[in-house]
N, C-alpha and C positions, 0 to 999 in steps of 0.2 A: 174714667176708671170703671172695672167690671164689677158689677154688684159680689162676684166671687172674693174679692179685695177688699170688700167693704165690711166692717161690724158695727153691732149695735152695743152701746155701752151705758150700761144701766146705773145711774149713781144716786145710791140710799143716801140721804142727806137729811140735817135740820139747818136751816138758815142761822142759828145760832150758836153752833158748834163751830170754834176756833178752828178745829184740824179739817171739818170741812171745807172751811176757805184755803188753810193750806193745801187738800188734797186736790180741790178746782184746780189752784194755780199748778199744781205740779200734774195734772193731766193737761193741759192743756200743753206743756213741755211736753211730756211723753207724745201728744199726739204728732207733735211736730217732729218728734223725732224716729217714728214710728215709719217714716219713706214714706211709701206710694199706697199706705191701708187707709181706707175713706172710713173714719169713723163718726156715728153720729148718734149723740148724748142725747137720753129720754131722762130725767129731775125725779126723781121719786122720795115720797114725803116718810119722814122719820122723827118722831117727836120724843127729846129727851127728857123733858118733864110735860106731859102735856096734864098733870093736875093741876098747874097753874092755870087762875083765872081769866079769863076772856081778858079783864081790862089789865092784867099782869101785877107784878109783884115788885118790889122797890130791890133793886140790884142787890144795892149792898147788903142789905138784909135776907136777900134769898143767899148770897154766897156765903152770908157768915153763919147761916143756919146750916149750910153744906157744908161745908170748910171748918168752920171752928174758929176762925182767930183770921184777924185780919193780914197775921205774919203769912198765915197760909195760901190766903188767897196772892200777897203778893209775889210768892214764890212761883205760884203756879203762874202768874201774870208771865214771870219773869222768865220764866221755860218757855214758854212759846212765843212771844215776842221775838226773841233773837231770829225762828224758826220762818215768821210771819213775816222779818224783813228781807232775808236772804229770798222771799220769793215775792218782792213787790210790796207784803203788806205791810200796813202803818196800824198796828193794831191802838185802837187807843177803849182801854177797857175803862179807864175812869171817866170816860165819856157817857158812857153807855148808865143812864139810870134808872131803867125797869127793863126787867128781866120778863120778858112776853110771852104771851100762850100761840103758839106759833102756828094756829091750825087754821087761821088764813089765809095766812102768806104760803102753805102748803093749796089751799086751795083755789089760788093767783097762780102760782106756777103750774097748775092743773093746765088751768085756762088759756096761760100762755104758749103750755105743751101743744093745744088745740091750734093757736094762731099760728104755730111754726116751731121748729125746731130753734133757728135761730131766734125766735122772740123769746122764748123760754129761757136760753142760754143768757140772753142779756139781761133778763129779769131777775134769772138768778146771782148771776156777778153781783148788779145790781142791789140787791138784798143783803148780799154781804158784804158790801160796801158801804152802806147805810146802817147798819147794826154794828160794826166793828171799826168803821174808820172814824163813823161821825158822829157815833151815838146816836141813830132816830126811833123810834120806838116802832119795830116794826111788826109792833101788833094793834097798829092807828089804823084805821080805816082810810084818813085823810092820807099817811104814809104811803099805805099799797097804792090808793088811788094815784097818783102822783108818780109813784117806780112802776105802776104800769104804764102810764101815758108815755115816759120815757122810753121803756122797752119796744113800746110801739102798738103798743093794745088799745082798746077802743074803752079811753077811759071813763065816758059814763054807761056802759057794759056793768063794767067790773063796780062803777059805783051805787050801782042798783043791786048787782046779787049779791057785793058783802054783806049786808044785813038782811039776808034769805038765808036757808036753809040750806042753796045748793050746792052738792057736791059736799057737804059734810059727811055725811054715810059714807060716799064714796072713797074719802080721803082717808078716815078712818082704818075703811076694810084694807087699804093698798098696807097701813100700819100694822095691822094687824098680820095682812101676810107676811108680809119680813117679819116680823114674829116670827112664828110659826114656820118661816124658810130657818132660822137661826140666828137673825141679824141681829145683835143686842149693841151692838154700837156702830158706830157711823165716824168717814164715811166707808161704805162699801160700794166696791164697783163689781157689778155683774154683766160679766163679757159674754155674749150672744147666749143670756139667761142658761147657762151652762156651766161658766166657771166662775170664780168670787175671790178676788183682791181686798182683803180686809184694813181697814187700816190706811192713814192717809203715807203709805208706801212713795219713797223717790218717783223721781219721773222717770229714771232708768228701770226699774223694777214694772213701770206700767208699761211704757214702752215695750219689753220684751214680751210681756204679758200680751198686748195686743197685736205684734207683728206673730209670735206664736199661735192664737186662737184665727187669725186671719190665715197663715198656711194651713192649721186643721182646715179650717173651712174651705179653702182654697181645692183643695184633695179631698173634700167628701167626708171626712172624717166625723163633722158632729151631727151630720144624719143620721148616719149609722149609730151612735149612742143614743140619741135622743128616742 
């Protein structure tokens, strides 16, 4: 395929955001249905509570402090569930019991960005697979160590700089610019940093999205804005 065909597609994400995993699994249809556009996904970090503690907060307790009533919380369960199987997932939220401060596992998908395009992608799946199908608490150190070895990263790497400093600034600042772009929820997909599909959107709706930014690009078109 000619790099002319090809987009870059930027997806603002927290690893513990339900609609995030729907919106993975529904791009990943979109891309397949997308023909002959080589597209190829960069993980960018977006934290929906990041005042939660390092060693996290007890599920039910953080939801019932959000929520109000535990009727609440099973409604909301119960909305997206249906949503989560129709595209693969086994959501199992009464699994799930601490609600994590997710600024390392943002900072693993960094690192995984580094080893490859496809390492990142599997690390990501990964994550939300482990937070949402299985309950693990994916703000362990022991957890990442492990879903990165799987992904294929170079697991005593990763289990030397989770308890450094590195790449915290960093991950931060990437936060802060979806800020400050407008991002206030997730997931958002940013097609060749130009245009933004808000919203974990059908896979039809992405599909068009990115066979349409691929013709601009094809014809010159997002030079000339840019």
């Amino acid at each position: 395929m000619s790099e002319a065909n090809a987009i870059t597609v930027d997806v603002v994400s927290d690893v513990v955001c339900p609609w995030c995993f729907i919106g993975q699994k529904r791009l990943d249809k979109a891309i397949a249905a997308a023909g002959d556009v080589e597209v190829h996904i960069r993980w960018r970090p977006f934290q929906l509570d990041p005042t939660i503690p390092p060693q996290g907060k007890d599920r039910h307790d953080y939801m019932l402090a959000k929520f109000g009533s535990d009727e609440r919380i099973r409604e909301i369960h119960a909305r997206i569930e249906p949503l989560g199987e129709a595209e693969g997932i086994s959501f199992a939220f009464d699994a799930i019991k601490v609600a994590p401060n997710t600024l390392d596992a943002h900072r693993l998908i960094r690192w995984a960005g580094a080893a490859g395009e496809d390492v990142q992608n599997r690390l990501v799946r990964h994550l939300f697979q482990l937070n949402f199908e299985e309950g693990a608490n994916i703000g362990d150190h022991t957890v990442l160590v492990e879903a990165a070895r799987e992904a294929g990263m170079d697991a005593a790497v990763v289990e030397t700089l989770l308890p450094s400093d590195a790449d915290v600034e960093a991950v931060r600042t990437e936060i802060a610019t979806a800020s400050r772009m407008g991002i206030t929820g997730v997931p958002c997909f940013l097609l060749e940093d130009k245009y933004a599909v808000m919203g974990a959107q059908d896979a039809d709706t992405l599909a068009d999205a990115i066979r349409q930014v691929a013709a601009a690009k094809a014809r010159g078109e997002l030079e000339k804005t840019g």
